[in-house]
BAKEGU-671496 format. One record per residue (C-alpha): x, y, z; residue in three letters; residue number from 1. Coordinates in pm, whole numbers, plus 50000, padded with zeros to 5 digits. Layout:
BEGIN
     u     v     w code pos
     X     Y     Z  ALA NUM
...
***
This chain:
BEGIN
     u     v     w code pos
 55832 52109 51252  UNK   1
 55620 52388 51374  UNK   2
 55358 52378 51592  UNK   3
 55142 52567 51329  UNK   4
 55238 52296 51078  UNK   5
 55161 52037 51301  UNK   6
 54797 52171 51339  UNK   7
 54746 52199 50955  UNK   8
 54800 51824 50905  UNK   9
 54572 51755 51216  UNK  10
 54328 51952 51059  UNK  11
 54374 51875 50754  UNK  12
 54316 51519 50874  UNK  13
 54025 51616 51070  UNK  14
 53881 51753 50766  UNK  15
 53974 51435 50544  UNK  16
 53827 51228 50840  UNK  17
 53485 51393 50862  UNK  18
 53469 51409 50502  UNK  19
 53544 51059 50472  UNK  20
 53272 50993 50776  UNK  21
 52945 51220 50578  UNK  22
 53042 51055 50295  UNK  23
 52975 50735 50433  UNK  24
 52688 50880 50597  UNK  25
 52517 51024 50305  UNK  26
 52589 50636 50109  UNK  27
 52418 50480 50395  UNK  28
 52134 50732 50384  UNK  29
 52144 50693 49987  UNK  30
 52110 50332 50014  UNK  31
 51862 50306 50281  UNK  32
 51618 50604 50101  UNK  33
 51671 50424 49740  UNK  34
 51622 50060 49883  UNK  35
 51238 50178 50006  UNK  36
 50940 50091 49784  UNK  37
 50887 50362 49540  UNK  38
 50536 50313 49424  UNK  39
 50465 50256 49038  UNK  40
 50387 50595 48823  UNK  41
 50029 50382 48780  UNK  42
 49928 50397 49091  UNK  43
 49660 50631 49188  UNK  44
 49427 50709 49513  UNK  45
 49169 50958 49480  UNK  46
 48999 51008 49823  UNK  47
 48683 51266 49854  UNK  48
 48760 51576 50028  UNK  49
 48522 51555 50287  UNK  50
 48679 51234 50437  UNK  51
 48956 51381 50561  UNK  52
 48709 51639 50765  UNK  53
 48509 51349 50897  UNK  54
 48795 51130 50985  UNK  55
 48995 51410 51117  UNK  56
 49382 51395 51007  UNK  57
 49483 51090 51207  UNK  58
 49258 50846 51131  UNK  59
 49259 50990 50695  UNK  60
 49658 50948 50746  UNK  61
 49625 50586 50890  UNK  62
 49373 50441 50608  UNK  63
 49583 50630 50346  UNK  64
 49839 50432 50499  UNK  65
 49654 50101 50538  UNK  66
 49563 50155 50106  UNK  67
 49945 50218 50043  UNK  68
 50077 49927 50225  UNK  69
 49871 49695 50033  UNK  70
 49979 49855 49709  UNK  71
 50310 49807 49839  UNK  72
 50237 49436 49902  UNK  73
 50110 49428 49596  UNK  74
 50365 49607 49377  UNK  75
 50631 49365 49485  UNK  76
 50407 49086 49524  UNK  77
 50421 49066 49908  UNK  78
 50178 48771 49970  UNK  79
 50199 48748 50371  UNK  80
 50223 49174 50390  UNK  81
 49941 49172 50216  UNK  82
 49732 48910 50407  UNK  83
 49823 49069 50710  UNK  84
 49597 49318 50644  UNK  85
 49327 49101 50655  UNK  86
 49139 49065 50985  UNK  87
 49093 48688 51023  UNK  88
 48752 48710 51035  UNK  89
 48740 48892 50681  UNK  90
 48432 48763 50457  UNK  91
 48311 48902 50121  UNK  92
 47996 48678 49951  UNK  93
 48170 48319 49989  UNK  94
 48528 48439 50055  UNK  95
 48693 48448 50323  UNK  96
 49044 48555 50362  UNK  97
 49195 48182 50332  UNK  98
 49038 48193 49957  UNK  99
 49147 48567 49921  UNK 100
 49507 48436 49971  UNK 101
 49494 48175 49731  UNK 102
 49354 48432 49470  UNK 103
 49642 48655 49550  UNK 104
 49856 48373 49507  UNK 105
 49731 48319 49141  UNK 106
 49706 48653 49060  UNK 107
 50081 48683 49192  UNK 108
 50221 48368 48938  UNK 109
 50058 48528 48660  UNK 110
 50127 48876 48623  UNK 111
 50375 49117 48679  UNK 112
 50408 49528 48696  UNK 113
 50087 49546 48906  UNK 114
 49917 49870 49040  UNK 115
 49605 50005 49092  UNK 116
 49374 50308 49061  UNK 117
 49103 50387 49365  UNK 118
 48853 50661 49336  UNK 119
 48699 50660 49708  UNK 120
 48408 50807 49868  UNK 121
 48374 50783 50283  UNK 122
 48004 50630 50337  UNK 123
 48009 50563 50694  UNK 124
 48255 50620 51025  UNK 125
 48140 50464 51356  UNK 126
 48128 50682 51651  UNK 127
 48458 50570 51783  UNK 128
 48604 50609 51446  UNK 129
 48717 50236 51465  UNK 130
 48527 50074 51181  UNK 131
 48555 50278 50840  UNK 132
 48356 50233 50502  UNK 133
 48448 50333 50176  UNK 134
 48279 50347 49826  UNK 135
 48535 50247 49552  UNK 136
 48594 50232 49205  UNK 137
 48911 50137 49050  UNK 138
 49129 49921 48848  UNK 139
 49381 49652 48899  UNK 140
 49662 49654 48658  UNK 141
 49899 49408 48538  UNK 142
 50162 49270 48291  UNK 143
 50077 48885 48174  UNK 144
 50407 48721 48186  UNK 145
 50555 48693 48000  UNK 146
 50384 48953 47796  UNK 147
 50518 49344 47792  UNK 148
 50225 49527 47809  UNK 149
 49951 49629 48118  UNK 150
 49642 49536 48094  UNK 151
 49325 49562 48334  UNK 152
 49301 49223 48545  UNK 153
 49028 49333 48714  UNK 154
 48758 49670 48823  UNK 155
 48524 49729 49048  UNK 156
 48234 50015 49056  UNK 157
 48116 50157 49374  UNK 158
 48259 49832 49615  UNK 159
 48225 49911 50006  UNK 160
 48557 49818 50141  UNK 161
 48466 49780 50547  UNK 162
 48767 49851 50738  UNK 163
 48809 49791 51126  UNK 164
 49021 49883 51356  UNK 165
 49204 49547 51545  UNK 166
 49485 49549 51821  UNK 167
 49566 49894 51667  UNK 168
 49600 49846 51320  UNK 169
 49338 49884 51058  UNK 170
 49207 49546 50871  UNK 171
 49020 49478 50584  UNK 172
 48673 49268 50746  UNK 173
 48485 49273 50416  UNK 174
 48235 49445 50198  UNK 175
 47933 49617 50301  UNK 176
 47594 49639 50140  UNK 177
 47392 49478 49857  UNK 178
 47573 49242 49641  UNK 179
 47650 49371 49325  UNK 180
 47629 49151 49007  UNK 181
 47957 49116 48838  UNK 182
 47927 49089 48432  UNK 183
 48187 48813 48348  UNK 184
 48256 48672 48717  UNK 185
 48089 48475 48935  UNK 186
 48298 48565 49241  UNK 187
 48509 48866 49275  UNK 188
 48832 48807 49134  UNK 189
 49033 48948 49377  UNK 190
 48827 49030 49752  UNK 191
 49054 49295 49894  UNK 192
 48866 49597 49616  UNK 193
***
């Protein structure tokens, strides 16, 4: 066998080998891109323009980030991802964020498919830019099981979501402001809009 021969199969080995190795690679990179959350073709954030100027890019990126975790929770029904965004010392009217779990937790047995739609407006930024508040509007949507069609669990007008800033992350504390009356409930259905 020649030497030239010799180096064909090695290289043709090399070639199988490496093929055989991005192969793999790409699979594992497949599987680990298609196993994160892809977010439901209902969901929608609208956030005023002029936040992101008043924020500055950081702080816009980390409460855009903050709103799409707890979709994320709440998409696949995350319970203790989504009460970890709760600061523990969270209180909206007579809630507080032991009742906001058990909400969750209803809300959770009884539908499926869930998203939501936020229309946001920056009121106020401390000084420090450690305590946010945002005007909101939106929807929450869901599927009654078993039932196979969305409907609107609940909405909110113009709710001040209050978020601070707590061993570095960002935390829901509450709602700021007057109280606003809410036709059909006497509580807010579900604290976190």
């Amino acid at each position: 066998m020649s030497t030239q021969t010799i180096r064909s199969r090695v290289t043709g080995q090399t070639a199988s080998g490496i093929f055989i190795l991005l192969l793999t690679v790409s699979f594992a990179a497949g599987t680990a891109i298609s196993s994160e959350h892809r977010f439901s073709d209902q969901y929608v954030m609208d956030v005023d323009e002029d936040a992101k100027k008043k924020l500055g890019d950081r702080v816009f990126n980390e409460i855009i980030t903050f709103f799409d975790s707890a979709e994320k929770a709440i998409e696949t029904k995350d319970l203790p991802a989504l009460m970890a965004l709760y600061s523990d010392n969270y209180k909206d009217g007579e809630h507080d964020k032991q009742s906001a779990e058990r909400i969750w937790k209803r809300i959770f047995s009884k539908f499926d498919g869930m998203a939501t739609h936020h229309k946001m407006e920056l009121v106020n930024v401390s000084a420090d830019k450690k305590m946010v508040i945002l005007s909101c509007s939106g929807l929450l949507l869901g599927v009654p099981v078993p039932e196979q069609r969305a409907i609107t669990v609940d909405n909110w007008i113009q709710q001040n979501h209050m978020l601070v800033k707590e061993g570095g992350s960002w935390k829901l504390i509450g709602s700021y402001g007057k109280d606003r009356k809410r036709l059909w409930f006497d509580k807010p259905m579900h604290p976190l809009f």
